[in-house]
C-alpha positions in Angstrom: 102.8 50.7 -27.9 101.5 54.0 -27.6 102.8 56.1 -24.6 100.6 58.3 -22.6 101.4 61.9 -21.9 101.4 62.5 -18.2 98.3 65.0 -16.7 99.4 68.0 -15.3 98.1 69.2 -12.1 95.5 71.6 -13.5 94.2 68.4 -15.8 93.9 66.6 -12.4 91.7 69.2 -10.7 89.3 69.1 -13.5 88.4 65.8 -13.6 84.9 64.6 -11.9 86.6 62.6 -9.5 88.6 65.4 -8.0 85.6 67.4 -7.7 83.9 67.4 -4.8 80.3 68.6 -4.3 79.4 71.5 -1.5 77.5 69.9 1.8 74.5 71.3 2.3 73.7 73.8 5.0 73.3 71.8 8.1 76.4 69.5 7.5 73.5 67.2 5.9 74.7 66.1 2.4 75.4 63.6 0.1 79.3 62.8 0.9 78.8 64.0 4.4 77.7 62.0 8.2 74.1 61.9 9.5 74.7 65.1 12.6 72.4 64.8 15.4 70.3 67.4 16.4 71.9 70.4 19.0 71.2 69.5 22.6 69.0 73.2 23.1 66.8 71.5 20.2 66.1 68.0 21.9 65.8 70.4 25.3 62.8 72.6 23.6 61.1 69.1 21.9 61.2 67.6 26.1 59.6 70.4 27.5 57.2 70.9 25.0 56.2 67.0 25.5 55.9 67.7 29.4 54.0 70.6 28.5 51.2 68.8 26.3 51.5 65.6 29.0 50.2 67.9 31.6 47.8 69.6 29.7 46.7 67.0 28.4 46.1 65.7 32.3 44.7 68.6 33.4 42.1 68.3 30.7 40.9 64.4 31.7 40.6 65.7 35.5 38.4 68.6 34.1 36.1 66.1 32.2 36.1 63.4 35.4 35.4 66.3 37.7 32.2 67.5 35.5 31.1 63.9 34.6 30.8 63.7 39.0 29.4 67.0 39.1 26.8 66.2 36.4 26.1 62.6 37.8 25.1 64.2 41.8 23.3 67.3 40.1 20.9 64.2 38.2 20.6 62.9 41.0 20.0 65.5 43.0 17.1 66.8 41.0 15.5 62.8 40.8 15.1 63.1 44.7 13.9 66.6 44.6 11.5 65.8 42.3 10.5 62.6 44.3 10.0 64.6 47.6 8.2 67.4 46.0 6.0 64.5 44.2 5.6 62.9 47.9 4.3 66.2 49.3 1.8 66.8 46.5 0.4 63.6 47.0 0.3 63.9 50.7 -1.1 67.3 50.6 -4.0 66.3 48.5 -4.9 63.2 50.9 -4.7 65.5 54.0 -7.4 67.6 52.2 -9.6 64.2 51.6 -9.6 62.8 54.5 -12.1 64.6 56.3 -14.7 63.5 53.5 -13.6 60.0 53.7 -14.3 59.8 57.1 -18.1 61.3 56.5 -18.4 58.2 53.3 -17.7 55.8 55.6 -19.7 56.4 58.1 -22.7 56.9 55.7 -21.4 53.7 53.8 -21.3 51.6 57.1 -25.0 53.2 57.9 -27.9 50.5 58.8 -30.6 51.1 55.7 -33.3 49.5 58.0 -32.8 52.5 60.4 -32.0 55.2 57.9 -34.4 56.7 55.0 -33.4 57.3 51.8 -33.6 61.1 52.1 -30.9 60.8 54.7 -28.2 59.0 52.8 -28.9 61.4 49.5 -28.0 64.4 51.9 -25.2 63.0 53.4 -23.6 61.6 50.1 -24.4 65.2 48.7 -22.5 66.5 51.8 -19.6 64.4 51.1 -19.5 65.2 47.4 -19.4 68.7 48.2 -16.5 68.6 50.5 -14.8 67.0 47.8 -14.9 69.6 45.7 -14.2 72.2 48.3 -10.7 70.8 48.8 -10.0 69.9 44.8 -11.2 73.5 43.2 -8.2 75.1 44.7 -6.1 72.7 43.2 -7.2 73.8 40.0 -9.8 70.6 39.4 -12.6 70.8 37.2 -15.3 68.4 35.8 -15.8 68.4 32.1 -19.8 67.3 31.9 -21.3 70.6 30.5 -24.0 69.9 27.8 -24.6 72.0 24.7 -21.0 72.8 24.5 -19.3 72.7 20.9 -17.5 69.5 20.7 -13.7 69.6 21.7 -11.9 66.2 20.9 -9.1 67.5 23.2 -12.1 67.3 26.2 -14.3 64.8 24.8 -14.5 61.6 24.0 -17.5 61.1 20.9 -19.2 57.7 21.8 -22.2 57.9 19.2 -24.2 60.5 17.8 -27.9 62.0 18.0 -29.4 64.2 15.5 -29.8 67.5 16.6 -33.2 69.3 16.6 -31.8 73.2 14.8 -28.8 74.1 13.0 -27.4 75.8 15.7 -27.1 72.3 18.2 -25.1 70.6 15.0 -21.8 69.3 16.0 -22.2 69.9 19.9 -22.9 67.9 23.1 -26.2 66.4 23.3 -25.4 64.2 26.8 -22.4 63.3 28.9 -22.5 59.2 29.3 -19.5 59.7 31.7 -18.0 63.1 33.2 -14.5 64.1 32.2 -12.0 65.6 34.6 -9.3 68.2 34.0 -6.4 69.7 36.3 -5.2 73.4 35.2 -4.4 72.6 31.5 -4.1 68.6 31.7 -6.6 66.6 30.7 -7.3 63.6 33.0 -10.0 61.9 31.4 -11.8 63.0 28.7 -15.9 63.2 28.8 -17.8 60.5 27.0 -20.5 62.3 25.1 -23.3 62.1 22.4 -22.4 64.3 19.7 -25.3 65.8 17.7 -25.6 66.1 14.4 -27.9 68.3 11.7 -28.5 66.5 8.2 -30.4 67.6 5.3 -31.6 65.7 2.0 -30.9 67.0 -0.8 -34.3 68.6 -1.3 -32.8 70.7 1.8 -35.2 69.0 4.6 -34.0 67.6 7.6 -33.8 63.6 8.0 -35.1 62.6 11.0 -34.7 59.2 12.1 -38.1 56.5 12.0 -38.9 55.5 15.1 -40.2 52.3 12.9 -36.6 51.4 12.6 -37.7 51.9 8.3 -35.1 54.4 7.3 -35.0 58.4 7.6 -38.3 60.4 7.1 -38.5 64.2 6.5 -39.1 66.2 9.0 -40.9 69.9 8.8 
C-alpha cells in the first residue's frame, strides 16, 4: 500500500478549496448574504413616492378644475347666444308691427265699400314701411334684370334666347324675387337665363314660333 506524504501548510493554502473569492463591493457576492438597503436609502425612495403622489394629485385637481371651468364657459356662451338671438328676433318684430297693423286693417277691408285704387295704395303703403324697417338691417331683394347671371344669387329655372351678344348669359326675368341679408343669401332669385347661339354658318338660331325647329335669324 502506497503511503501518502502529508501536505504542508503552504500546499494547503494553494488548493481551490482554501481559496476564497473577494465579495464584491456592496457586501453583494457570491459566498456572501443578501444586505438590505441603508435606512437613508429607503428614507429618499418614501419621500420621493409622497412627492410624485401629491403631484400627481395636484395635477387631477388641475384637470377637474378646468374640465368645470370649460363646461360653465360652454354653457355660458349657449345662453348668451340664446338671449342675443332672442333680442334680434324681437327687435326685428317691434320694427314690423306697425305694418302689420296697416295689412290687417286693409285685409279685413269690405271690397263692396272700397275701390280697387284704394287697396293698391294702401298695400303699396304697407310694402313700403316694410322696407323702411328691413334696409337698415342690411336686407336686400335680389330681382334686378339684365344682371350677369350669379349662381350664388340665382336660381336658373329655364332659358330664353337672347336678342344681342351682349344679353348672352344674363337675366332675362325674375319668376320669383330672391332675398339677401349683408353677405347671406336667403333665397336665391328664380330667373330666365338668356342665351346667344349661332349655327355654324355664324347666324343666330331663333326659335320657330311653328314649334318646327330653329330658323335663322338676320
Amino acid at each position: 500500500m502506497t503511503k501518502h506524504k502529508p501536505k504542508s501548510m503552504e500546499e494547503l493554502a494553494a488548493t481551490p478549496a482554501a481559496r476564497s473569492e473577494p465579495a464584491e463591493p456592496g457586501g453583494v457576492g457570491p459566498n456572501s448574504a443578501l444586505v438590505e438597503p441603508a435606512p437613508e436609502v429607503v428614507q429618499r425612495l418614501e419621500e420621493t413616492a409622497a412627492r410624485l403622489t401629491a403631484e400627481l394629485a395636484e395635477a387631477k385637481d388641475k384637470h377637474l378644475r378646468l374640465a368645470a371651468e370649460f363646461d360653465n364657459f360652454r354653457k355660458r356662451m349657449v345662453r348668451e347666444r340664446t338671449e342675443v338671438w332672442g333680442k334680434a328676433q324681437a327687435e326685428v318684430v317691434s320694427r314690423l308691427v306697425d305694418a302689420l297693423d296697416d295689412l290687417a286693417r286693409f285685409a279685413h277691408v269690405d271690397p263692396s265699400q272700397t275701390d280697387a285704387k284704394t287697396i293698391h295704395d294702401g298695400v303699396d303703403l304697407v310694402e313700403r314701411k316694410v322696407w323702411k324697417e328691413l334696409e337698415p338691417l342690411g336686407v336686400r331683394r335680389v330681382d334686378q334684370v339684365g344682371v350677369p347671371f350669379d349662381p350664388n344669387l340665382h336660381e336658373a329655372v329655364t332659358t330664353a334666347p337672347a336678342d344681342e351678344p351682349t344679353k348672352d348669359h344674363t337675366v332675362g326675368a325674375v319668376l320669383q324675387a330672391g332675398y339677401q341679408i349683408g353677405t347671406v343669401l336667403l333665397r336665391p332669385a328664380r330667373v330666365v337665363v338668356l342665351t346667344w347661339q349661332k349655327d355654324k354658318t355664324g347666324a343666330r338660331l331663333l326659335p320657330d314660333p311653328r314649334g318646327l325647329g330653329d330658323r335663322h335669324g338676320r
